[in-house]
N, C-alpha and C positions, 0 to 999 in steps of 0.2 A: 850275891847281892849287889844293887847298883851302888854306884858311890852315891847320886842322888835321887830322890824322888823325882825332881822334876830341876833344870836347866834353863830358864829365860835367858833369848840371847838377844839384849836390848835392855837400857836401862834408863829410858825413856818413860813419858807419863803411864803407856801399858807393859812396859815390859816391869819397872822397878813397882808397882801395884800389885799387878798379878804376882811378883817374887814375894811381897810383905804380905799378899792375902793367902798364897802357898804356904810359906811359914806358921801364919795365926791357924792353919789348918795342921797343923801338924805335921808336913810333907818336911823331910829334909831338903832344901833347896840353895840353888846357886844362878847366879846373875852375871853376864858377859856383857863387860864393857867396853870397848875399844878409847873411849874419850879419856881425858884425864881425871872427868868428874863427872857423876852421875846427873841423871834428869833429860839426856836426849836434848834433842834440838831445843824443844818448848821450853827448858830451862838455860841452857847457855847460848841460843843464837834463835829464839823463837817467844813466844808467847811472855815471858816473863821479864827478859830486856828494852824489849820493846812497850810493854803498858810500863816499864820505868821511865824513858825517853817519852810515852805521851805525856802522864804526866807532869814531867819535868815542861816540858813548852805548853802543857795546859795551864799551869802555874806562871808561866810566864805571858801567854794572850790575857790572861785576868788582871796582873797585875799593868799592862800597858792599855789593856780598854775599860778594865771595870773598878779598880780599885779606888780612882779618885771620884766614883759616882758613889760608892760607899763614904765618900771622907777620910780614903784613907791616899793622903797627899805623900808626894817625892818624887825623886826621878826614876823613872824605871828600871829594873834592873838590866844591866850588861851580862849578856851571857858569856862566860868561859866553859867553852868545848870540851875542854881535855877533863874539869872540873865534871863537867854532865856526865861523861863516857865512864869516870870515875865513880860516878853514884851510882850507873846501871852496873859495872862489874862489882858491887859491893853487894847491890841485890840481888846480882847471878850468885856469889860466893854464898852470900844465907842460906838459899834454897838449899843450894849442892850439896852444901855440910850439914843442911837438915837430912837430905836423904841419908848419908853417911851413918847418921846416928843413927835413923829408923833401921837401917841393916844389923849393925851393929847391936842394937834393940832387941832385933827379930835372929837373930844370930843365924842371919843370912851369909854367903860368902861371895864375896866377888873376884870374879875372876879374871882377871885385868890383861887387854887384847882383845883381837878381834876373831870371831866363833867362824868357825863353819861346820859342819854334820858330816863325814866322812860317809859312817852308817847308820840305820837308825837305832836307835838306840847311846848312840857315842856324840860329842862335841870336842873338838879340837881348840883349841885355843893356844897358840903360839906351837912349840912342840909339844905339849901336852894333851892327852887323850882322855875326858873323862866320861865315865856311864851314867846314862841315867833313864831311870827308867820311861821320863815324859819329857819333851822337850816344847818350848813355846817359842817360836819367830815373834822377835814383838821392834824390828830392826828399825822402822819408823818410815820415814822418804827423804827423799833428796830434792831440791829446786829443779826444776825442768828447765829448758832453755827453749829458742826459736835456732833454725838451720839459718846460717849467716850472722849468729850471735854467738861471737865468744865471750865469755865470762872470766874476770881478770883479776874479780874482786877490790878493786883498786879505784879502775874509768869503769867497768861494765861492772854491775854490780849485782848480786841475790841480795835476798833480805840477810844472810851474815855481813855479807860487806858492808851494808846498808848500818848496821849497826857499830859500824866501825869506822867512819870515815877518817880521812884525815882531816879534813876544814871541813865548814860547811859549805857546798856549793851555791854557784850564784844561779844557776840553772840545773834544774833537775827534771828529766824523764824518764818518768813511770811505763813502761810499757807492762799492760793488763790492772782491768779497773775490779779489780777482787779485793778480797779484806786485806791480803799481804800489801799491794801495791796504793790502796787507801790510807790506812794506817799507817805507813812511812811518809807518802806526800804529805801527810796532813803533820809530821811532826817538823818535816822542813820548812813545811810554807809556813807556821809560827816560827822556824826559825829565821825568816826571811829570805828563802829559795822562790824563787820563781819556779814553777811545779807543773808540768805539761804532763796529763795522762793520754794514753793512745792506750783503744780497745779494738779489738779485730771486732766486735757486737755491736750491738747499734743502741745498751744500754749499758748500765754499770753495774755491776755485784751480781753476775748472771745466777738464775735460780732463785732470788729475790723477790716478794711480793711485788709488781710492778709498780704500783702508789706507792710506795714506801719506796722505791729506787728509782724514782722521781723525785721525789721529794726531799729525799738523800743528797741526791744531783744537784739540786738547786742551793743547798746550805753550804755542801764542799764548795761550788761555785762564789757564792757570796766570803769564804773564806778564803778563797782566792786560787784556786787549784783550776786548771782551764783542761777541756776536755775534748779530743780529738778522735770520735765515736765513728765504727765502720771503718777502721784503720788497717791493712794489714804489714806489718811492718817487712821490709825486705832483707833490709841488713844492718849493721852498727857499724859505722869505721874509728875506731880509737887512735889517738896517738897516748903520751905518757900523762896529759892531764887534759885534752879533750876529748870529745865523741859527736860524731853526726848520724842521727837516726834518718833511713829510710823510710818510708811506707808507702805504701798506695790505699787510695781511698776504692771503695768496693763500689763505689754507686756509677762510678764513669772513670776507673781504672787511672787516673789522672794520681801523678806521682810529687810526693814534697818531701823536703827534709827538714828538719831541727836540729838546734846547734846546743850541745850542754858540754857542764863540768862534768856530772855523774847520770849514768843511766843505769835505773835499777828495773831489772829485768823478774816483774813479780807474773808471769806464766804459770801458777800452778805450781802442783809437785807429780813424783813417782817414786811408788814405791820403791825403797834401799835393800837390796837382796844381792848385790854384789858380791862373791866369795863366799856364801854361805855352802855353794855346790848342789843346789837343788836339782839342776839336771841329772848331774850324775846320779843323785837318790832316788830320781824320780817324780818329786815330787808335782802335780799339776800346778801349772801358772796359767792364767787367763790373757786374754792378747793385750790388754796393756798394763800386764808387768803384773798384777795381783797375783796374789798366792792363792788359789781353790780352796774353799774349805766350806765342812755342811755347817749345818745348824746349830751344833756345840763345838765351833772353831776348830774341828781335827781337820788335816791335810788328809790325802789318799795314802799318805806313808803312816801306819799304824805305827801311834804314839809320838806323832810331829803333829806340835797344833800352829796356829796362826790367829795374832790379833790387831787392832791398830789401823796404821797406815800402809802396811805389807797387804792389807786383805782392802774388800771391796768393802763402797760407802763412804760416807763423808772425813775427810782427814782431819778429824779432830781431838785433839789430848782428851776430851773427856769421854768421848765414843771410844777411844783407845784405853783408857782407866775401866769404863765401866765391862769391856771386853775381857780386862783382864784380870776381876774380879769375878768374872762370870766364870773363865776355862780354868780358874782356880779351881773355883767349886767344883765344875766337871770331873776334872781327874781327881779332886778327892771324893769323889764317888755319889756328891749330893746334885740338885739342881741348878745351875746357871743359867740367868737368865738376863736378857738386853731388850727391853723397849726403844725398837728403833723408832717409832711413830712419837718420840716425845724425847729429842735430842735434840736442846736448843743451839743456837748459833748467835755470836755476838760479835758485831763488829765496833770497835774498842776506838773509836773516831769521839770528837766532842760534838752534836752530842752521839750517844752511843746508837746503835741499831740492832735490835735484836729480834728473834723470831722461833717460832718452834711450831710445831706440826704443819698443816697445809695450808697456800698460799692461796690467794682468787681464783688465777689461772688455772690449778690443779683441780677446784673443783668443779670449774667450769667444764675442764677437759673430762672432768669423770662424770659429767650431768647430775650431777649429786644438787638438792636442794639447800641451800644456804641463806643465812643472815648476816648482815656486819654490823657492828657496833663499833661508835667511834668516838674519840672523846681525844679535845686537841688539848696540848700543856697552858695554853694561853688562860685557860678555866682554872687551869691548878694555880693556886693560893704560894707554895712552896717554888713553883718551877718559878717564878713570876717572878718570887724575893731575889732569886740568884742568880737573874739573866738568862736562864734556859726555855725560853715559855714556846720555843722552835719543836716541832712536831708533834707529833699525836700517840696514840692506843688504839690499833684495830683488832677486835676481837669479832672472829667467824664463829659461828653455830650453827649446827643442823636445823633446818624451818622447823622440822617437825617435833624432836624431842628436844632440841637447846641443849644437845652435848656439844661443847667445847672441842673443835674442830683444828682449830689454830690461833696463833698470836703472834702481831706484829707489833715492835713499837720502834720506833725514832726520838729520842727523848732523855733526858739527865735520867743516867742510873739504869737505862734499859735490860742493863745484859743483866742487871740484879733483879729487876720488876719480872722480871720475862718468867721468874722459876715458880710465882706461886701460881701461874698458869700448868707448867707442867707440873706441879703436884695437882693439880685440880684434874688434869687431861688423864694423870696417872689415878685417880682414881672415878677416872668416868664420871668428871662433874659434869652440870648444864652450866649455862651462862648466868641461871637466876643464883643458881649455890655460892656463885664468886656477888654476884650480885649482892645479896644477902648478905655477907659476912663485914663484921664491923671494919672500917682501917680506920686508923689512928689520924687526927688530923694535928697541924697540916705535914701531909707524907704525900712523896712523886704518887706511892700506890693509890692515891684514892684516883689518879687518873685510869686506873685498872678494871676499879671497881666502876666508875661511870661509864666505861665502855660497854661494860658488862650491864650494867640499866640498860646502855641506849642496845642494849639487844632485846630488850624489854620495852616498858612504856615511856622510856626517854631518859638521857639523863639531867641531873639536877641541874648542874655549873655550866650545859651549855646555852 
């Protein structure tokens, strides 16, 4: 008999899901963690310290532009640094010791170290050997870099150092205008960083609805984030507390440099498979760095599966969560299943932007028939009261049956608004169905539902 059912090696948002969804099945099961504390990057250097830090300087651009237009009078407040960094490790610490307990709960076992697969069937962990009879890679990724960029975490920075500085800088460059390299500028520039993005592309938030990453542009812009598009950057030369960026502009090869405190280097990621020993087992990797796997997550090594940011598709904690609730089910013998056509994406800036199934351009590119519905927050009653009345609700629909194709919005609360879209896509609504359904007034959502009119005979509030 194996010692385990099944072995997750990653205790990240898919690997520690799929361990607690193995468990509620019945699987005996164990979890490989190399960190000191569970949750993977998204919890201690990713997704959850940082919406601590937005908010923390959301709360503080409100109180220095909006709160004496409410009547609410005083000097603004002074920020202390070390005070902030302290409330985002307080919030990292909730999470982790939430996991903890959910283990604990599920009388999961962790196995504390870093895994590798000698053979199949076996996981290594530190000198110990254990068996199991199903194993899940759910190892996550690692920040990418540019050749001629070292990372120093210190002057050169990823989003972990990004989350740790020592001061605030008085200049800050972003190189890559993605949700990592957005999300950080925009928490400097309220702290009072001068904030320079440089993108090798000639737009920002590549794979984005184009009107909606315009008009993205333009708000960062007015919030004071300056943007150096069609950039390719050459090199970073650091000393102990400054950095000069390189780059060449792509249009006439013509060459400049910028001068900063910190340069945060948000390129992406790749997936983390280091020491796991996949060559030696065998197992197929794809050319950049993914792990192979069919349709219910198994590798080509029988009884090695793969979920997350290790495998192909968007690098996201909930594509990673819903993955690993899906290969649960698989090896416990029922069906697993993942709607990739309705995996929304949120970027976590004020105001937020979010989006989920397809974009203009994609249906352009596929000649498919379409409609747009649009409906701006300047109509919403609620955006209005709270200073958010900046951007809109685009919702696409098929010309011919008005099934709900995609959603975009730019707007207070988007990454929240964005989901009864995907319940709706998830169950094959039209645009009249979201149409139709009563919201509560005044709510951001009725900006949802008017989009979804002017996919129809108009909507009311424009």
């Amino acid at each position: 008999m194996a010692d385990y059912d099944v072995i997750v090696i990653g205790g990240g948002p898919g690997g520690y899901v799929c361990a607690i969804r193995c468990a509620q099945l019945g699987l005996k099961t164990a979890c490989v963690e190399g960190r000191e504390t569970l949750g993977g990057t998204c919890l201690n250097v990713g997704c959850i310290p940082s919406k601590a830090l937005l908010h923390a300087t959301h709360s503080l651009h409100e109180a220095e532009h909006n709160f004496a237009t409410m009547g609410l009078k005083g000097k603004s407040p002074s920020v202390d640094w070390k005070q902030m960094l302290s409330y985002k490790d307080d919030v990292i610490g909730q999470n982790t010791k939430g996991i903890e307990f959910l283990f604990k709960k599920n009388k999961i076992d962790w196995l504390k170290g870093w895994g590798s697969i000698p053979a199949a069937g076996q996981v290594k962990v530190g000198d110990e050997v254990h068996n199991a009879k199903n194993i899940v890679i759910a190892t996550g990724s690692e920040a990418s870099s540019l050749p001629g960029v070292e990372i120093d975490e210190k002057v050169v920075v990823t989003s972990t150092g990004a989350l740790e500085l020592g001061k605030i800088p008085k200049k800050l460059v972003v190189i890559g205008a993605g949700v990592i390299g957005l999300e950080m500028g925009s928490v400097y520039a309220r702290l009072g960083a001068e904030v320079t993005v440089v993108e090798f592309l000639d737009h920002i938030t590549p794979g984005m609805d184009a009107e909606v990453a315009r008009s993205f542009q333009k708000l960062l812009k007015k919030q004071g984030l300056d943007f150096i598009l069609g950039a390719a950057v050459q090199k970073v030369d650091a000393t102990k507390t400054k950095a000069k960026v390189t780059y060449k502009l792509r249009k006439d090869d013509s060459e400049a440099t910028l001068e900063a405190d910190t340069v945060l280097v948000a390129t992406g990621r790749k997936p983390f498979t280091d020491g796991l020993g996949l060559d030696a087992l065998g197992v197929e990797v794809l050319p950049r760095g993914q792990i192979k796997t069919d349709a219910h997550w198994a590798t080509n090594v029988k009884g090695v599966y793969a979920i997350g940011d290790a495998i192909e598709g968007p690098m996201l904690a909930h594509k990673a969560e819903d993955e690993g609730m899906a290969v649960a089910e698989v090896i416990a013998g029922k069906h697993g299943h993942v709607n990739y056509d309705v995996i929304p994406g949120v970027i976590y800036t004020a105001p937020e932007v979010a989006s989920v199934g397809k974009t203009e351009e994609q249906l352009k590119e596929e000649g498919r028939a379409y409609k747009v519905g649009k409906f701006s927050f300047m109509g919403n009653a609620r955006a209005k009261a709270v200073f958010q009345g900046e951007g809109f609700v685009k919702l696409l629909a098929d010309k011919d049956t008005d099934r709900i194709l995609g959603a975009h919005i730019i707007g207070p609360a988007a990454g929240d608004l964005i989901h009864e879209v995907c319940v709706a896509m998830e169950f094959g609504a039209s645009a009249q169905d979201l149409a139709l359904t009563c919201h509560a007034h005044p709510t951001y959502s009725e900006a949802v539902r008017e989009a979804a009119l002017a996919c129809g005979d108009g909507a009311i509030h424009a």
